[in-house]
Structure formats: C-alpha cells, structure tokens
C-alpha positions as CSV (number, residue, x, y, z in Angstrom):
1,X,-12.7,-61.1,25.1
2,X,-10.0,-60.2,22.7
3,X,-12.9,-59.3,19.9
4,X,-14.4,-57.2,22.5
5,X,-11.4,-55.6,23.2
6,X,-10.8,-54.5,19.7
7,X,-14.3,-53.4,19.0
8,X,-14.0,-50.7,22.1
9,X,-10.4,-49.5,20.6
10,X,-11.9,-49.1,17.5
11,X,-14.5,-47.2,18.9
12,X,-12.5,-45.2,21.2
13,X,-10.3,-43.8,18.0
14,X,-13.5,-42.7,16.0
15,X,-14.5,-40.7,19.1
16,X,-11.4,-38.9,19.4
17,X,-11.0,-38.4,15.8
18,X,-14.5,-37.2,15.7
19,X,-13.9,-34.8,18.3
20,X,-10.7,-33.5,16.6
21,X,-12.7,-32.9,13.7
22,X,-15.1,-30.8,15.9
23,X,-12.3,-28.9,17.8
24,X,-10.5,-28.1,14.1
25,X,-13.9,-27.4,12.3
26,X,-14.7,-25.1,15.4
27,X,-11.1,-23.4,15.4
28,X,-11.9,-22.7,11.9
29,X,-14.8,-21.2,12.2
30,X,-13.7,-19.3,15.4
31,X,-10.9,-18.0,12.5
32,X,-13.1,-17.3,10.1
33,X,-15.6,-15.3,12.8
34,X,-12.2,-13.0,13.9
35,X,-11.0,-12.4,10.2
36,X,-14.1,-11.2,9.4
37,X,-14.8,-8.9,12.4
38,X,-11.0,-7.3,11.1
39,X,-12.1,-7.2,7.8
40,X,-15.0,-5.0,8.7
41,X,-12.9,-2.8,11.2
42,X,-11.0,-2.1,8.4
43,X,-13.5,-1.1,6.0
44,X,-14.9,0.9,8.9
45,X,-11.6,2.8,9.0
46,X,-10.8,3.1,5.5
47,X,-14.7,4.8,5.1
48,X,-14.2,6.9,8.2
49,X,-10.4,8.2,6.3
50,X,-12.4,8.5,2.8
51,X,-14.6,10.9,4.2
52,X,-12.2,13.1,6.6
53,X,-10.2,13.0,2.9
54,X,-11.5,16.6,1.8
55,X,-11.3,17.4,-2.3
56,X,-8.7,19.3,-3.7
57,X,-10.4,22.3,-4.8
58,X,-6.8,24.4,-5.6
59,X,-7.8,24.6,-9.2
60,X,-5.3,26.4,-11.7
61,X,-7.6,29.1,-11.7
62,X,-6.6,29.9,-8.0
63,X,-3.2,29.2,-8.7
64,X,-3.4,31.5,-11.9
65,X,-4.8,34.6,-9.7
66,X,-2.4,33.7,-6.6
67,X,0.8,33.8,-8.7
68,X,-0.5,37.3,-10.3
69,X,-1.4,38.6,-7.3
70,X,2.0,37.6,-5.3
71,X,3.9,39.0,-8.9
72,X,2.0,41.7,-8.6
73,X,3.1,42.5,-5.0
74,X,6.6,41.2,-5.6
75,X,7.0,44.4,-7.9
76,X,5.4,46.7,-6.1
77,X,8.1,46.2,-3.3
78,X,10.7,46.5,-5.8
79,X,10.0,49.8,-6.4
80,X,10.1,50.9,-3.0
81,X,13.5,48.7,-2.5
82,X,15.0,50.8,-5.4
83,X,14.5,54.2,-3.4
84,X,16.7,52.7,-0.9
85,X,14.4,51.3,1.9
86,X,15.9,48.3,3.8
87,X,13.2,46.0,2.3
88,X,13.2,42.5,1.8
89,X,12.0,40.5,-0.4
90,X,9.5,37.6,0.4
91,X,10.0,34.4,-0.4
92,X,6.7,33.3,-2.6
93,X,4.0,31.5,-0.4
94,X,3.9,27.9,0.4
95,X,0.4,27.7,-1.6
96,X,2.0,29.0,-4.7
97,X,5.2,26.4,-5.0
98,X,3.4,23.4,-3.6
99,X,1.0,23.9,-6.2
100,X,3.4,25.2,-8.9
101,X,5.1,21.7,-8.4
102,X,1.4,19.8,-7.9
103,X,0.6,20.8,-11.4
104,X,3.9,20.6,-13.0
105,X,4.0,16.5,-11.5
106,X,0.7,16.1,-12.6
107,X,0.9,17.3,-16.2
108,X,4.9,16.6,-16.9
109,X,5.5,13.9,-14.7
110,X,2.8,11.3,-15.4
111,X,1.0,11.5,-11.5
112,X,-2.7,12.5,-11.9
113,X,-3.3,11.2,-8.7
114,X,-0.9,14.5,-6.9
115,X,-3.2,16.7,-4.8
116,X,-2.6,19.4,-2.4
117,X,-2.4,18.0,1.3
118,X,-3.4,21.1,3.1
119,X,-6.7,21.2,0.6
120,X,-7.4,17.9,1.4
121,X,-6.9,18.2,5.2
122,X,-3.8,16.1,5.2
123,X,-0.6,16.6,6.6
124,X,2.7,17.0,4.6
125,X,3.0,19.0,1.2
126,X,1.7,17.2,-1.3
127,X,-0.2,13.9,-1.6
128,X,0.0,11.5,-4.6
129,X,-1.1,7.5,-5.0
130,X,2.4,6.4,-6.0
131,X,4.1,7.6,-2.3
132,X,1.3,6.4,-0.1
133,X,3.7,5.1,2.6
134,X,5.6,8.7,3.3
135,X,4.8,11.7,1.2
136,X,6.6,13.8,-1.6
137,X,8.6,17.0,0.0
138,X,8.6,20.0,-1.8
139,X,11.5,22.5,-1.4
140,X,11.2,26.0,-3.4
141,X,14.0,28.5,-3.3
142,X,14.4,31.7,-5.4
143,X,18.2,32.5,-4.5
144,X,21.3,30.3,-3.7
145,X,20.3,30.3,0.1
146,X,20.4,26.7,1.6
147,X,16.7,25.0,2.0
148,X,16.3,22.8,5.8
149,X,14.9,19.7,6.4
150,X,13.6,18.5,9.7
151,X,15.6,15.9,11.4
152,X,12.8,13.7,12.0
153,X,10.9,14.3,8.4
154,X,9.5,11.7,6.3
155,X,9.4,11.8,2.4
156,X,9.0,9.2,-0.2
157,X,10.2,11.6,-3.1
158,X,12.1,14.8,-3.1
159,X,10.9,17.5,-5.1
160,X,13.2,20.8,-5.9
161,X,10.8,23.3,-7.4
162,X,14.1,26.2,-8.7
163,X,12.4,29.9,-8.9
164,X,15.5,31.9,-9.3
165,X,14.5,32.9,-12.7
166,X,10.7,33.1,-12.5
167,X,11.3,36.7,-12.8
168,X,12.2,36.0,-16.4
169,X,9.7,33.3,-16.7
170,X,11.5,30.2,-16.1
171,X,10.4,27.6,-13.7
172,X,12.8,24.5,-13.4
173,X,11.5,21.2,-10.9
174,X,13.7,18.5,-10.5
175,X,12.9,14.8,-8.7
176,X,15.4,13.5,-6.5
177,X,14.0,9.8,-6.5
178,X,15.6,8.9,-2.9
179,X,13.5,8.5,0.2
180,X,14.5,10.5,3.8
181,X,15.6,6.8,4.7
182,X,18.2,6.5,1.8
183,X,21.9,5.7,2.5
184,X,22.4,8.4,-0.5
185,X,20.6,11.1,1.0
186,X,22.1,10.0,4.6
187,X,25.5,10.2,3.3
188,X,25.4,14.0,1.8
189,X,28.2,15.9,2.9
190,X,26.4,19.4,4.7
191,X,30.4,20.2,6.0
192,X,33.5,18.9,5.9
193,X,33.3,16.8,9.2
194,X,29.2,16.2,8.7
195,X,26.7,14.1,6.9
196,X,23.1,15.1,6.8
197,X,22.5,11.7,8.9
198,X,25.3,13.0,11.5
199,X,22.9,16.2,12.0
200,X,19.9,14.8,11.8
201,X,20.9,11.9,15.2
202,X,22.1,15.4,17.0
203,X,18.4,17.0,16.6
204,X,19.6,19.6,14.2
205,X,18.0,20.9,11.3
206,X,20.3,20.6,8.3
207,X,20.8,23.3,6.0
208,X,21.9,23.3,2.3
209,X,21.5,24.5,-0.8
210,X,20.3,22.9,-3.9
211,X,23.8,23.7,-5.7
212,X,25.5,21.5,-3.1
213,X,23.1,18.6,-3.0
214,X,22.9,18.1,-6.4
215,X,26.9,17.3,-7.9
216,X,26.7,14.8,-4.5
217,X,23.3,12.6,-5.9
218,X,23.1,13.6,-9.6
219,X,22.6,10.1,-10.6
220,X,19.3,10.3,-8.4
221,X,18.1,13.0,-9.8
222,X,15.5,14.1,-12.7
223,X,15.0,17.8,-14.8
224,X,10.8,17.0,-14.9
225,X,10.3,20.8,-16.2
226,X,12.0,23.7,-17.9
227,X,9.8,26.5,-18.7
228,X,7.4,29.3,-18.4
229,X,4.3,29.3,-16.0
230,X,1.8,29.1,-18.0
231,X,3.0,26.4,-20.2
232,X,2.5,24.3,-16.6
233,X,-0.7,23.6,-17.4
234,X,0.3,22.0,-21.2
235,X,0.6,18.4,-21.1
C-alpha cells in the first residue's frame, strides 16, 4: 500500500511538472508571437516615415541664386531708402539662413547628415542624424534686435547664424550646445526680475538678443564659421 502510494506521488509530480513545462513553453511562444507582431508594426511604421521623408533638393545652386537674388533686391531698396522714403528693410528669408547655416554645419561642422526640414516635409528648421530626439533651431538676425523663442519649443542644439555684416561679406554661425530643456538656457537672465524659464511657464514669448545671451552661456558656446559666402561651400 505504502509502495503504491509512492508510485502515484511520483506520478502526480511528473504531471504537474510536465504541464508547467507546457504552460512556460506556451507563454514563450505566446511572447515570441507578440514581439514579433511589434517588430513588424514597427518596420511598418518606420517604412511608412521613410517614404513620407521627402529628399532635400535645396542644392547650393538654389541657395547661390536665392542669396543673389534677395542681395539684389536688398540694394535695390536701398536706393529708394536713400531718397528719403520711410522704407524698411527686410529681414533675409527663412530659406536663405536655414540653409546658409545647413551648409555651413554640414561643411565646417562635421554633420553631413543636416538637411532642410521644410524640403523634406518635416517640421522644425533643420534636420540632422545627431539631434534625432528634438531638432536644431536656427536663429538669424542682421541687427542688434532681440531674436524670440516659443515658450513651448523644442531644440536639441541652438544655432546663431550672425548676418550683421553680410553686407561686407562676413557670415559668423555660432553652436550653443544646450538643449530647450537645459538648466543653463532656463536660467538666462531676459530682465532683471526674469529668467527665460520664468517667461516661458507664463506663456510668453521671450525676447533677447544674441549680445545678451551670449556673456551669460559663453562656456556653451562654439564660433563654427567666420567668413565670406561663398567660401560656405569649402570644406
């Protein structure tokens, strides 16, 4: 009776541990099914991005004739403000200094992978490999005004493309390696009483000019290019 006994325990363990083997294998498998259903949603979604992803086809030929043409235009109202007329100047086209700085970041700052956004159908300024998480702002100013930033904008890099020489040929871009999210650029003073985080949690836009923000992060911040237009294109 005892033996008997024994012989039924044993055989009641190698059941259950059979079926545990069978619940675990099928747990595994049920795993293996779901991770590979996501793995093919993904590829789904990263195909259905790679071909809403348009090319950039702002060439430095386009650039070369758009800069001409604005120069061109520039002067011709500079005439007519020197007879008097309460004209003002226009601040050069987004197309223009996005791509000035695209090809300056792509030949003096060692990111082939920089593209246009707008050519490629994405939002944002530029686009580049290196900032895939938030993209590189681009600010451009040709006088001492202040540049704004949205309250609620995103950037992985900070781009300050200085065009208040280009008259005389002389392009500057500096990187300000700080993210929209850094206690640095949170901290910048925009008034006495003010941070740029302080206006920012209000809903304003803060205003400031380049010659402020700079003695306040100088540490953060890289000259990539000095020079003339056309030597943009020079590696």
């Amino acid at each position: 009776m005892t033996i008997t006994t024994s012989f039924t325990t044993m055989s009641t363990f190698a059941s259950i541990k059979s079926l545990s083997v069978k619940r675990v294998a099928q747990a595994d498998a049920k795993k293996a099914q779901a991770d590979a259903k996501k793995a093919a949603k993904q590829a789904q979604a990263d195909a259905k991005q790679s071909q809403s992803v348009k090319h950039d086809n702002y060439s430095q030929e386009v650039l070369q004739k758009r800069y001409k043409m604005y120069l061109d235009k520039y002067m011709e109202t500079a005439k007519l403000i020197e007879t008097g007329l309460p004209i003002r100047h226009e601040n050069p086209p987004e197309d223009i200094t996005e791509n000035i700085t695209k090809f300056i970041i792509n030949k003096h700052d060692n990111d082939p992978s920089c593209k246009w956004a707008k050519s490629m159908g994405l939002k944002g300024d530029l686009y580049s490999d290196k900032y895939k998480d938030a993209p590189p702002e681009v600010k451009a100013f040709t006088s001492n005004g202040p540049s704004q930033f949205g309250p609620k904008k995103k950037f992985g890099v900070l781009y300050f493309l200085d065009m208040r020489e280009w008259l005389q040929d002389i392009i500057v871009l500096w990187r300000v390696n700080l993210t929209n999210d850094s206690p640095e650029w949170k901290k910048i003073k925009m008034n006495k009483t003010q941070t740029h985080e302080d206006q920012c949690d209000e809903g304003r836009r803060p205003h400031i000019s380049w010659d402020k923000i700079y003695p306040q992060i100088a540490e953060h911040c890289v000259k990539v290019y000095e020079g003339t237009f056309e030597n943009i294109f020079t590696n």
